[in-house]
Residue frames as qw, qx, qy, qz and C-alpha x, y, z in Angstrom:
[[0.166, -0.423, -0.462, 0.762, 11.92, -23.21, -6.73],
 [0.134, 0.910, 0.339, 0.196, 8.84, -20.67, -7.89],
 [0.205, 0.398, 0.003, 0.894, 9.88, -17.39, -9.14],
 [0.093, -0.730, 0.019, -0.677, 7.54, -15.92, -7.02],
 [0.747, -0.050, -0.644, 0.159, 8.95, -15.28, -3.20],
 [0.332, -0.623, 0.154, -0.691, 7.20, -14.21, -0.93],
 [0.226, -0.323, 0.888, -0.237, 7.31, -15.83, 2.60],
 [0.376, -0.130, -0.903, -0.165, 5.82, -19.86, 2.07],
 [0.490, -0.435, -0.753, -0.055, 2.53, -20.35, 3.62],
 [0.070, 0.111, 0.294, -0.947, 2.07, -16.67, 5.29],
 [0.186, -0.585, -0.754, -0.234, -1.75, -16.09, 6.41],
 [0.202, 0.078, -0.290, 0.932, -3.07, -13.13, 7.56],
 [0.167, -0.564, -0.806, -0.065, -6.60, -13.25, 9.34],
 [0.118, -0.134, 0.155, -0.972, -9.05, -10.55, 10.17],
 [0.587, -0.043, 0.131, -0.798, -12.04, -10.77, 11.70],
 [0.826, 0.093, 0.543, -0.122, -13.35, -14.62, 10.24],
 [0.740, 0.670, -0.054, 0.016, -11.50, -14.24, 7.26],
 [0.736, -0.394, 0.385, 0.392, -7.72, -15.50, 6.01],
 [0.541, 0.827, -0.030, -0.153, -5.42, -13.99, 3.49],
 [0.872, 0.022, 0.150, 0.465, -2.88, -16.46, 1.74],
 [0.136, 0.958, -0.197, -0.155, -0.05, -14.31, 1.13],
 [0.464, -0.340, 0.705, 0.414, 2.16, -16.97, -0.41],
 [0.552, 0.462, 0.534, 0.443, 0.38, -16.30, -3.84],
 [0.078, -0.115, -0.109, 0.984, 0.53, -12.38, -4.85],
 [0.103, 0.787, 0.524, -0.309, -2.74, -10.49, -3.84],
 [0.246, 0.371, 0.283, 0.850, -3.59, -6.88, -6.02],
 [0.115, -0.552, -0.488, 0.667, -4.66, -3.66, -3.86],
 [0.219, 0.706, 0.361, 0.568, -6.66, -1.62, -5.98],
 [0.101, -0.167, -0.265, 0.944, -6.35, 2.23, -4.75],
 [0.016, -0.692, -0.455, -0.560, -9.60, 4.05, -4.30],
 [0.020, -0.159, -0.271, 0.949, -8.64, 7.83, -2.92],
 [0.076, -0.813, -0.547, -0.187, -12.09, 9.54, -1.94],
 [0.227, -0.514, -0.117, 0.818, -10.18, 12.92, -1.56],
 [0.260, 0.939, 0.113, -0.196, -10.62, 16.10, -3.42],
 [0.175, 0.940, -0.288, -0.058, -7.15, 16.24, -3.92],
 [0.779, -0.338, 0.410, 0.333, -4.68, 13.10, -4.46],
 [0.118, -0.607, 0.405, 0.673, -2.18, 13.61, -6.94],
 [0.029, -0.040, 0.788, 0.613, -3.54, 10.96, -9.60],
 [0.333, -0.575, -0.629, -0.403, -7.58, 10.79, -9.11],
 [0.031, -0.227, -0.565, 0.793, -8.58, 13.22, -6.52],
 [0.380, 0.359, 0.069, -0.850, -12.18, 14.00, -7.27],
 [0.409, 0.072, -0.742, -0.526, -13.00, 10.89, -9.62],
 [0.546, -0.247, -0.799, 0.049, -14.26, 8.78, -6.52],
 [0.062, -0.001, -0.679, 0.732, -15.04, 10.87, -3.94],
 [0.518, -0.088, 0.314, -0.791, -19.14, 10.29, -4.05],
 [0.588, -0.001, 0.806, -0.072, -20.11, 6.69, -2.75],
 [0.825, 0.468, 0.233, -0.214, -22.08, 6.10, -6.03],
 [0.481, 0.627, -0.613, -0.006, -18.53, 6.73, -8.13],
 [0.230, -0.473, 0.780, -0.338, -16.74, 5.12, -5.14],
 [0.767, 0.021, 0.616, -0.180, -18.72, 1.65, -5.81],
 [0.611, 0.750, -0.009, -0.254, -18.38, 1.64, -9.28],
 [0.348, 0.696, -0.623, 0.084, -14.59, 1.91, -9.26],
 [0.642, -0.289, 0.550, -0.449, -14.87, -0.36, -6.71],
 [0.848, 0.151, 0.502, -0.076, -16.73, -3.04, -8.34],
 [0.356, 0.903, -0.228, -0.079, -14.85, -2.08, -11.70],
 [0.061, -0.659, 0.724, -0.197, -11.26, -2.59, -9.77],
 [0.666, -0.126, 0.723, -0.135, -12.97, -6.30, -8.27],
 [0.798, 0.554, 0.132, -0.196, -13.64, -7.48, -12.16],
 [0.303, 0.826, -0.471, 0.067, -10.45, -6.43, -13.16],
 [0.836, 0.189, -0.456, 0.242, -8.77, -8.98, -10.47],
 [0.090, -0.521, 0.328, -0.783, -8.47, -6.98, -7.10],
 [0.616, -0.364, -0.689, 0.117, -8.62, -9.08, -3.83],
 [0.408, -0.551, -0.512, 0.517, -8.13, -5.89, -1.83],
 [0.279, 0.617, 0.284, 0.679, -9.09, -2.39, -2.06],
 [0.358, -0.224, -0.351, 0.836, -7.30, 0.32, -0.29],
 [0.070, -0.803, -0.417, -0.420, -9.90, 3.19, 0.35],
 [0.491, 0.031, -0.250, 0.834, -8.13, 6.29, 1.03],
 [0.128, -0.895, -0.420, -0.072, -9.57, 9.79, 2.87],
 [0.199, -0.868, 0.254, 0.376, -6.36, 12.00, 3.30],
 [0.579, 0.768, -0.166, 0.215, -4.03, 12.92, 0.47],
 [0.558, -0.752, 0.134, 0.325, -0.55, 12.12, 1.63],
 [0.656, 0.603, 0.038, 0.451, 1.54, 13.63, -1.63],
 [0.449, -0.188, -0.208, 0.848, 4.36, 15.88, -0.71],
 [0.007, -0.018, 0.434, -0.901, 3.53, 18.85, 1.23],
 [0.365, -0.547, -0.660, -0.363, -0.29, 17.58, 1.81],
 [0.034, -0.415, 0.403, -0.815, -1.98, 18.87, 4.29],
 [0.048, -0.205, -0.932, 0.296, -3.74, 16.88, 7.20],
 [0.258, -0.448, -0.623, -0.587, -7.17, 16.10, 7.17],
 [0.476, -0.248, 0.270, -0.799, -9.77, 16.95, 9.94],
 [0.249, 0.103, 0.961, -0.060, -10.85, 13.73, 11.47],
 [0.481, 0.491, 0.419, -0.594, -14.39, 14.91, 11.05],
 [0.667, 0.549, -0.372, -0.339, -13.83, 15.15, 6.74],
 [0.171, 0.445, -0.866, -0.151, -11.80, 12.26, 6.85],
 [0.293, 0.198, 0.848, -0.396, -14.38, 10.04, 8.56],
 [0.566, 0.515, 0.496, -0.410, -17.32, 11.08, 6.42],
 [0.683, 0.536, -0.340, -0.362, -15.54, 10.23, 3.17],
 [0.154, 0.363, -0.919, 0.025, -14.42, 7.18, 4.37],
 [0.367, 0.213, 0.774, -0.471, -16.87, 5.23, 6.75],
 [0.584, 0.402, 0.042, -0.704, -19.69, 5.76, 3.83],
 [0.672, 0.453, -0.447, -0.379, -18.09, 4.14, 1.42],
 [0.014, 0.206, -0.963, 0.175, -16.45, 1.20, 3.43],
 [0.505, 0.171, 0.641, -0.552, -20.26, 0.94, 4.64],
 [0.610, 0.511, -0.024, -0.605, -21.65, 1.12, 0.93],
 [0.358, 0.456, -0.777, -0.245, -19.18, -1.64, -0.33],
 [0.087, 0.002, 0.965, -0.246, -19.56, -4.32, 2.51],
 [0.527, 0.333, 0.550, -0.556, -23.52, -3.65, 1.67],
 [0.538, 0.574, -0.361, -0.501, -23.08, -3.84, -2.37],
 [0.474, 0.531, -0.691, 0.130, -20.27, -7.10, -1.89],
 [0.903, -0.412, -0.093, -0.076, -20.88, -8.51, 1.21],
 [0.864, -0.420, 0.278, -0.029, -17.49, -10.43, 2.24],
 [0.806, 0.383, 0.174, 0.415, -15.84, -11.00, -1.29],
 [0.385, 0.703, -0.126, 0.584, -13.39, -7.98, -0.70],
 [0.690, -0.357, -0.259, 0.574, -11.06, -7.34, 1.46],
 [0.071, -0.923, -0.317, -0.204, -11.34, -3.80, 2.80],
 [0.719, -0.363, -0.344, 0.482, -8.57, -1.61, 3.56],
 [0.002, 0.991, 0.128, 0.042, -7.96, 1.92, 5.17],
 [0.616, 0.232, -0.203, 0.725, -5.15, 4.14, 4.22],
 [0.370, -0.876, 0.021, -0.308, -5.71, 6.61, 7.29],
 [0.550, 0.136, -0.678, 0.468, -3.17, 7.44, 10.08],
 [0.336, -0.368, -0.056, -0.865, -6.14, 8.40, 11.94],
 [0.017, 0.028, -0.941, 0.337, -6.92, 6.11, 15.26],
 [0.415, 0.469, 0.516, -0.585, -10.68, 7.35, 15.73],
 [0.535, 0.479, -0.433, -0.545, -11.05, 7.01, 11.48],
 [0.263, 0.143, -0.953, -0.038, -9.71, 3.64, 11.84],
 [0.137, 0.080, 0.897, -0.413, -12.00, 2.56, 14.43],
 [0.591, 0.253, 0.412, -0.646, -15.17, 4.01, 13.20],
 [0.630, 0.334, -0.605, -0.356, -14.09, 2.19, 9.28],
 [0.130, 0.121, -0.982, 0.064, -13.39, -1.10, 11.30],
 [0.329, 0.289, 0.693, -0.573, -16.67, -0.80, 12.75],
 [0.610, 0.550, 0.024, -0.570, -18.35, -0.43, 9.21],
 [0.927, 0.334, 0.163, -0.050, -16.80, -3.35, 8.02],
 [0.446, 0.746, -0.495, -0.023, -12.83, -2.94, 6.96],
 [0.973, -0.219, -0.059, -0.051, -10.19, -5.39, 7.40],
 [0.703, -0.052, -0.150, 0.693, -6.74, -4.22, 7.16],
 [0.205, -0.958, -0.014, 0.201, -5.22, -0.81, 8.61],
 [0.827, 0.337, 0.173, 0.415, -2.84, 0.75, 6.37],
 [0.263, -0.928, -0.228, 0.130, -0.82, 3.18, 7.52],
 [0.757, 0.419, -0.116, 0.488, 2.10, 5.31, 6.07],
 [0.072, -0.800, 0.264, -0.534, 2.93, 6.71, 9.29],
 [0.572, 0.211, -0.754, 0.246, 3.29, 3.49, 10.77],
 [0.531, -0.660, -0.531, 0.011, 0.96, 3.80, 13.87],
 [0.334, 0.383, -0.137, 0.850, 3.03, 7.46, 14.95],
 [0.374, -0.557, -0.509, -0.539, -0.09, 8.71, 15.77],
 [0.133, -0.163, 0.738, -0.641, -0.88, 9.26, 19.33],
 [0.634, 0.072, 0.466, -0.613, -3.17, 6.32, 20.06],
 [0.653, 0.454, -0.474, -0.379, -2.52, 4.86, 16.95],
 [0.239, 0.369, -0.869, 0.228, -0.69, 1.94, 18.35],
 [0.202, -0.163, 0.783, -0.566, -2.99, 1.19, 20.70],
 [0.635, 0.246, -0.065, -0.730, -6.28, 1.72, 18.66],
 [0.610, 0.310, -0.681, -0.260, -4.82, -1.43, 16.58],
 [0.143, 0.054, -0.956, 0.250, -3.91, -3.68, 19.31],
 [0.394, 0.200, 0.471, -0.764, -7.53, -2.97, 20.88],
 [0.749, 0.385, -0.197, -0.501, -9.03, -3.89, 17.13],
 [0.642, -0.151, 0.732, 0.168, -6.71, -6.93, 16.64],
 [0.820, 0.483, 0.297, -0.072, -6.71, -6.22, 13.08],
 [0.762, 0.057, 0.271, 0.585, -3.63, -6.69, 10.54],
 [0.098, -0.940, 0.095, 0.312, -1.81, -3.46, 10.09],
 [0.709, 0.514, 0.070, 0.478, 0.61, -1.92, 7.22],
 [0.358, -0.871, -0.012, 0.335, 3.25, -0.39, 8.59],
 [0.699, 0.655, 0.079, 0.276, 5.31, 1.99, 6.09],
 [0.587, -0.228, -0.060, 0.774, 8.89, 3.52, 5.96],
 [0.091, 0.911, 0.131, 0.381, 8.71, 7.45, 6.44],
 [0.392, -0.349, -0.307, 0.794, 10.55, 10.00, 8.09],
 [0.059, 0.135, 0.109, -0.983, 8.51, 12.74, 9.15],
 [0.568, 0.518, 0.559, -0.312, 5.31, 14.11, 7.74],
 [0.694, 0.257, 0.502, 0.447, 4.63, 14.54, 3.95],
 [0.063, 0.988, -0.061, 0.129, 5.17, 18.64, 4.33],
 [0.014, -0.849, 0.529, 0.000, 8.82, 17.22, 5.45],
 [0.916, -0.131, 0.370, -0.082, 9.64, 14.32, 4.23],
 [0.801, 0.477, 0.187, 0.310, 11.59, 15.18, 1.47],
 [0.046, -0.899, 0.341, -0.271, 13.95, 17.04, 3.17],
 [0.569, -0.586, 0.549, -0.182, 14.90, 13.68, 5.13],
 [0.908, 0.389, -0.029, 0.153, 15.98, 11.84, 2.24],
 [0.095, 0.783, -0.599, 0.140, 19.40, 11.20, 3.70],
 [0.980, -0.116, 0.031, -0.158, 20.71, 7.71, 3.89],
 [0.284, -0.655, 0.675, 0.186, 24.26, 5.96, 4.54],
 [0.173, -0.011, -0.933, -0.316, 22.96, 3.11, 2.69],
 [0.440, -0.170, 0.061, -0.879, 19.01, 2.71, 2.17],
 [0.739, -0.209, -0.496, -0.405, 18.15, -0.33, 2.07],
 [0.439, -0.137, -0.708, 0.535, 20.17, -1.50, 5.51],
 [0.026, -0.135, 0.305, -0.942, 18.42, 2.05, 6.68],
 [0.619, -0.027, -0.324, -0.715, 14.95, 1.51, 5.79],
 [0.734, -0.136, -0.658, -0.098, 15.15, -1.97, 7.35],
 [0.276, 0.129, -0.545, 0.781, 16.64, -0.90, 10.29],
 [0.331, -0.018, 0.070, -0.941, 14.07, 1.73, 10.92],
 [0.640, -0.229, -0.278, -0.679, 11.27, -0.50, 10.15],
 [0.527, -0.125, -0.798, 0.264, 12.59, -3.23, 12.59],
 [0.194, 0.025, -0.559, 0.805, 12.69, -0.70, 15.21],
 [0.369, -0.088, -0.006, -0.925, 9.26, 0.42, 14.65],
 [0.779, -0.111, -0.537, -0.304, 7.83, -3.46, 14.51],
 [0.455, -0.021, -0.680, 0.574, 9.47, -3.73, 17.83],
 [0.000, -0.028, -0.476, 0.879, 7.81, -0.89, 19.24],
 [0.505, -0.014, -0.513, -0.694, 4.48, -1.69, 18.09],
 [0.734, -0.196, -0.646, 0.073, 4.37, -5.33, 19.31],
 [0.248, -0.032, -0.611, 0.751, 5.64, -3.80, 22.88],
 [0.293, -0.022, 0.309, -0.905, 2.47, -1.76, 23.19],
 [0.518, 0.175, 0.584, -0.600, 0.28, -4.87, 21.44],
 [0.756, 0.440, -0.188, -0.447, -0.22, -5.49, 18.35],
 [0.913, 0.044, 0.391, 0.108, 0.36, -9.03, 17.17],
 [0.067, -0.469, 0.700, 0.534, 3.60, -9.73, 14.62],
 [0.312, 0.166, 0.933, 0.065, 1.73, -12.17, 13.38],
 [0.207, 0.722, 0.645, -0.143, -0.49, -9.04, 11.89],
 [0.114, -0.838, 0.168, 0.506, 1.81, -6.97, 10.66],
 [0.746, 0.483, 0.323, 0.325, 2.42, -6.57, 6.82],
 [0.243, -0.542, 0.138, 0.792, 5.85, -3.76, 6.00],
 [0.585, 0.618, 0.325, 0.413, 5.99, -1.52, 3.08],
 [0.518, -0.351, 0.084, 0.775, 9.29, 0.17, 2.61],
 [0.119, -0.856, -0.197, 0.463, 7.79, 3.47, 1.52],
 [0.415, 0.086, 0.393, 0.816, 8.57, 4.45, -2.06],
 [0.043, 0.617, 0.244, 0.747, 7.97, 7.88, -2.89],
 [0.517, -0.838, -0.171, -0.048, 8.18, 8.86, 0.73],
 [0.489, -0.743, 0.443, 0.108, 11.73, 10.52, 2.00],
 [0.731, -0.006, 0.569, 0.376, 13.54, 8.92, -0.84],
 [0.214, 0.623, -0.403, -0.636, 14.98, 10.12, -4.37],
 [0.892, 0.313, -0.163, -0.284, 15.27, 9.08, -7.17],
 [0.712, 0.250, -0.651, -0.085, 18.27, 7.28, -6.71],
 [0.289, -0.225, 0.800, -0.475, 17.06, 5.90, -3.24],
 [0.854, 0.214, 0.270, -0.389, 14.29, 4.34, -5.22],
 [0.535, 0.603, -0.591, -0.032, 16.97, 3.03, -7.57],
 [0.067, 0.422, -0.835, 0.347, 18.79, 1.45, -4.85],
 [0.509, -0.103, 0.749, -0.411, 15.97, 0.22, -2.76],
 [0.798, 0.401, -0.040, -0.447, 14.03, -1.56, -5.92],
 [0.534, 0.601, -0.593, 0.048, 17.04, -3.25, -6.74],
 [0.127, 0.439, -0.803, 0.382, 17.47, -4.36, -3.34],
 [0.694, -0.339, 0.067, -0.632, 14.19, -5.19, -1.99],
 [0.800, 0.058, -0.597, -0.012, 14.73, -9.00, -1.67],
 [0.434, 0.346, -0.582, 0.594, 17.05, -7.90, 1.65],
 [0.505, -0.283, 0.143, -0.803, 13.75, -6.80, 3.49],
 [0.827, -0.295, -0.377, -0.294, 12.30, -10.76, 3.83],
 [0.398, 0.290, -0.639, 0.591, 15.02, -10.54, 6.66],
 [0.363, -0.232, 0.248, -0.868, 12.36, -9.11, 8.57],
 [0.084, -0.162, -0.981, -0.063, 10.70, -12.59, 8.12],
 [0.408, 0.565, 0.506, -0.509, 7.02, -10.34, 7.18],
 [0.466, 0.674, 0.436, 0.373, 4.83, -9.72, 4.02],
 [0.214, -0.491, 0.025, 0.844, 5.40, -7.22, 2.49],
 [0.374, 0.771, 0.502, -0.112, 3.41, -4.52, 0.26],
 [0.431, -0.170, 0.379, 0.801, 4.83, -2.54, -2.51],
 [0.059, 0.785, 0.460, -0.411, 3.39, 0.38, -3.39],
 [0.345, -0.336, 0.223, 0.848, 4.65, 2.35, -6.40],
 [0.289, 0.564, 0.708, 0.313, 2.02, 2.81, -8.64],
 [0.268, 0.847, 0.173, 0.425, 2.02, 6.66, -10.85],
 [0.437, -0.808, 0.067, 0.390, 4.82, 8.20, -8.19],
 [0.152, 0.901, -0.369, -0.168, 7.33, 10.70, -9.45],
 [0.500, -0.434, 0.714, 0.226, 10.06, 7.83, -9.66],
 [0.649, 0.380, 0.648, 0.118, 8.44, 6.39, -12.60],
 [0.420, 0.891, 0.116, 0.128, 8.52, 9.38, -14.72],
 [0.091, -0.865, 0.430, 0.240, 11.58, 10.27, -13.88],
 [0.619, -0.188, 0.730, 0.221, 12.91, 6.46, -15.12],
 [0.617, 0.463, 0.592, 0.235, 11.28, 7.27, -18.48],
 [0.388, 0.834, 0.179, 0.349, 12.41, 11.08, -18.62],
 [0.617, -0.643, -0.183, 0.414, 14.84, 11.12, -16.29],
 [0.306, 0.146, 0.109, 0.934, 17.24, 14.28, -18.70],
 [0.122, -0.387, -0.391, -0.826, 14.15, 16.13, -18.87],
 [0.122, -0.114, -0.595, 0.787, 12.82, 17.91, -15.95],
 [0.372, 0.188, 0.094, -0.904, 9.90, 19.48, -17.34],
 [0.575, 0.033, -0.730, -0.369, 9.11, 16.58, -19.05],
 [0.359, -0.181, -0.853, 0.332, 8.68, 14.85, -15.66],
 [0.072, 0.096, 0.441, -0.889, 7.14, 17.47, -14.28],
 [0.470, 0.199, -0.230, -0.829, 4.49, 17.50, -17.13],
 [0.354, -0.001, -0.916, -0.190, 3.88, 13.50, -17.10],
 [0.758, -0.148, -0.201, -0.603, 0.13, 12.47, -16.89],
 [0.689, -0.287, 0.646, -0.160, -0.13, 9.89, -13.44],
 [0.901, 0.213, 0.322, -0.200, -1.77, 7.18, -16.01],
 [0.711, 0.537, -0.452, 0.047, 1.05, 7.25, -18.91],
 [0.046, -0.577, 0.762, -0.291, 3.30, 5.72, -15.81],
 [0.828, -0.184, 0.325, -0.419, 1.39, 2.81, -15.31],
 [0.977, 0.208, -0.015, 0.045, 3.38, 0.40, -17.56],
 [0.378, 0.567, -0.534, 0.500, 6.62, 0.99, -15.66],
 [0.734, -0.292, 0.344, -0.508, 4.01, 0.92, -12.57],
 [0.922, -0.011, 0.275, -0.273, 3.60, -2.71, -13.21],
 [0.709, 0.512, -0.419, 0.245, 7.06, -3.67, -14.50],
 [0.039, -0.545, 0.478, -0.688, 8.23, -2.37, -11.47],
 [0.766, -0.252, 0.133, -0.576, 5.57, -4.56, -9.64],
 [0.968, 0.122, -0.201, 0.092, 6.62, -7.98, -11.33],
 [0.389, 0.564, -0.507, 0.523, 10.21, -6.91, -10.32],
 [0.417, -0.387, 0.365, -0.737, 8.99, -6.22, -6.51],
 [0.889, 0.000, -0.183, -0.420, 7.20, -9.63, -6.94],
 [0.584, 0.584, -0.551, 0.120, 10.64, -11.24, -7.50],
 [0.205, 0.399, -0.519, 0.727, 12.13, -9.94, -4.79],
 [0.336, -0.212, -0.768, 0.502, 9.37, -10.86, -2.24],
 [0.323, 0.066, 0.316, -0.890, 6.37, -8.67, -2.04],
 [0.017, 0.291, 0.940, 0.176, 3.10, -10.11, -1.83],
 [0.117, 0.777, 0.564, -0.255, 0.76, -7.20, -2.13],
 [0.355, 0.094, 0.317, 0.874, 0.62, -5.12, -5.08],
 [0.068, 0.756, 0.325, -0.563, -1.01, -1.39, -4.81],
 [0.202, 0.091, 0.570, 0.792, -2.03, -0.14, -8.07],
 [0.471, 0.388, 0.106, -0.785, -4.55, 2.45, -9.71],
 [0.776, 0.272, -0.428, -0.375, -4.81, 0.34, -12.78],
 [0.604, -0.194, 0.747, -0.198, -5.62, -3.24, -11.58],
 [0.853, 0.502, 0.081, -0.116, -6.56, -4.49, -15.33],
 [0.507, 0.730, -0.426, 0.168, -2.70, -3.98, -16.41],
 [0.343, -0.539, 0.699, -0.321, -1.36, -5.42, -13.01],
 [0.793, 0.138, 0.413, -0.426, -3.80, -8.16, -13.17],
 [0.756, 0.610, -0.191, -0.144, -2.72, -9.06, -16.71],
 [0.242, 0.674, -0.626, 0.310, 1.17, -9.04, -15.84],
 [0.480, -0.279, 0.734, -0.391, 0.46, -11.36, -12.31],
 [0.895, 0.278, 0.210, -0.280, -1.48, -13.71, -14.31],
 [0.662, 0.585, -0.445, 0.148, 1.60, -14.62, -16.95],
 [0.028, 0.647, -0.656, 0.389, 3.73, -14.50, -13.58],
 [0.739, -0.110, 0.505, -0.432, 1.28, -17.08, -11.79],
 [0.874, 0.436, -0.124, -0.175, 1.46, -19.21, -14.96],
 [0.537, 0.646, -0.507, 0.196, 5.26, -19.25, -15.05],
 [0.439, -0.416, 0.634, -0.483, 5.58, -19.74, -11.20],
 [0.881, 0.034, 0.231, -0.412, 3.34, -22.46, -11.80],
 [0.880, 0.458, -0.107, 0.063, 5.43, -24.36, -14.54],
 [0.068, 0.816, -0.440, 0.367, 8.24, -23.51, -12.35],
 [0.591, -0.410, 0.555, -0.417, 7.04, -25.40, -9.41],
 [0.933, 0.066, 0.287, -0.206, 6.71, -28.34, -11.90],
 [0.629, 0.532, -0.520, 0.227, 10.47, -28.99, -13.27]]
């Protein structure tokens, strides 16, 4: 049996295009904000914003998540208006730089963002509010295009107040069943829906303990699934977890090689879309894992 196990022969189409998600895919992050927590301001004018881009595709990136609202604890929401005109540019400037070879996806929980980025060329709708939105739901089914729907409670000015759980991982699944239920009732295809159980949203540290450990319990849901953990407070705390100030003071980028331990681990256990700032160190780590899978599949 291959180490890696995600669901066999999952496909996940957009527009004229198909993404295998029985091998593991890498989501490069590029935030065009002013103000995420690990590169706000590095990418936020199209010329950077292709660069990292093309940069992130070299590296080994088959999808690249292009973000326009900060959602770090207590962010504040974006005007559609600013959120649109650092998004839509660059979605427009890639598909004209790249054509087709990249898969194009928005992290907005913005219905009228989404619609004008699908119109400029994206392909997947990523949302860590899980279509909440008013209109959100509908926007998607209307677009027919493949949607990430994440675990949250609340928004990310209170989300970390609702980090209460009887047991997270049964909770977290629970919660996201119910939401893939209500979805599909107003329209959107299962068949287009990809989950991600929402680390560093409404969770501690030892709910990220628990659910990392457990993640495997989620292909119940019988969808892909995206894993997202890449420079969040959990990581520093796993490497300084006595030392408070020490966590407080850790630089996003020295977390990346716990990032991507943490990935292969996630891999294990059934995600098939890793989200990462550094795609060269992911990239490196999936490659060895693809190898071994491989020499797996042949004993």
């Amino acid at each position: 049996m291959s180490l890696f196990q995600a669901l066999p022969n999952y496909k996940i189409s957009s527009r004229d295009k198909t993404l295998d998600l029985s091998v593991p895919h890498i989501m490069g992050i590029l935030n065009v904000t002013p103000d995420s927590f690990s590169d706000g301001g590095q990418f936020n004018a199209v010329d950077k914003a292709i660069q990292h881009c093309q940069k992130m595709m070299n590296e080994g990136a088959t999808i690249i998540d292009i973000g326009g609202e900060s959602t770090r604890p207590n962010a504040d929401t974006v005007a559609t208006s600013d959120e649109m005109q650092r998004v839509v540019p660059v979605v427009q400037a890639i598909r004209q730089s790249f054509g087709n070879d990249i898969w194009l996806s928005i992290d907005s929980s913005n219905p009228a963002v989404m619609e004008a980025a699908f119109e400029a060329g994206a392909d997947i709708w990523n949302d860590v509010r899980a279509l909440k939105r008013e209109g959100a739901a509908m926007m998607a089914a209307k677009l027919d295009i493949p949607v990430m729907l994440m675990h949250m409670r609340g928004e990310p000015t209170t989300m970390n107040d609702l980090a209460q759980y009887d047991n997270v991982i049964d909770d977290v699944s629970t919660e996201l069943l119910a939401r893939i239920d209500e979805v599909v009732s107003i329209g959107v295809k299962r068949e287009k829906i990809i989950i991600d159980p929402g680390f560093g949203f409404a969770k501690n540290y030892e709910h990220h303990c628990a659910l990392l450990s457990q993640l495997k319990q989620l292909q119940k849901l019988g969808l892909p699934m995206m894993f997202g953990i890449s420079r969040k407070r959990f990581l520093a705390e796993v490497l300084r977890k006595s030392d408070v100030e020490a966590v407080a003071n850790t630089q996003a980028a020295e977390r990346d090689a716990a990032g991507m331990a943490a990935g292969i681990f996630a891999l294990q256990q059934g995600a098939g879309i890793i989200r990462t700032h550094n795609v060269a160190i992911m990239q490196q780590a999936v490659a060895l894992w693809n190898q071994l899978s491989e020499y797996d599949r042949h004993q």
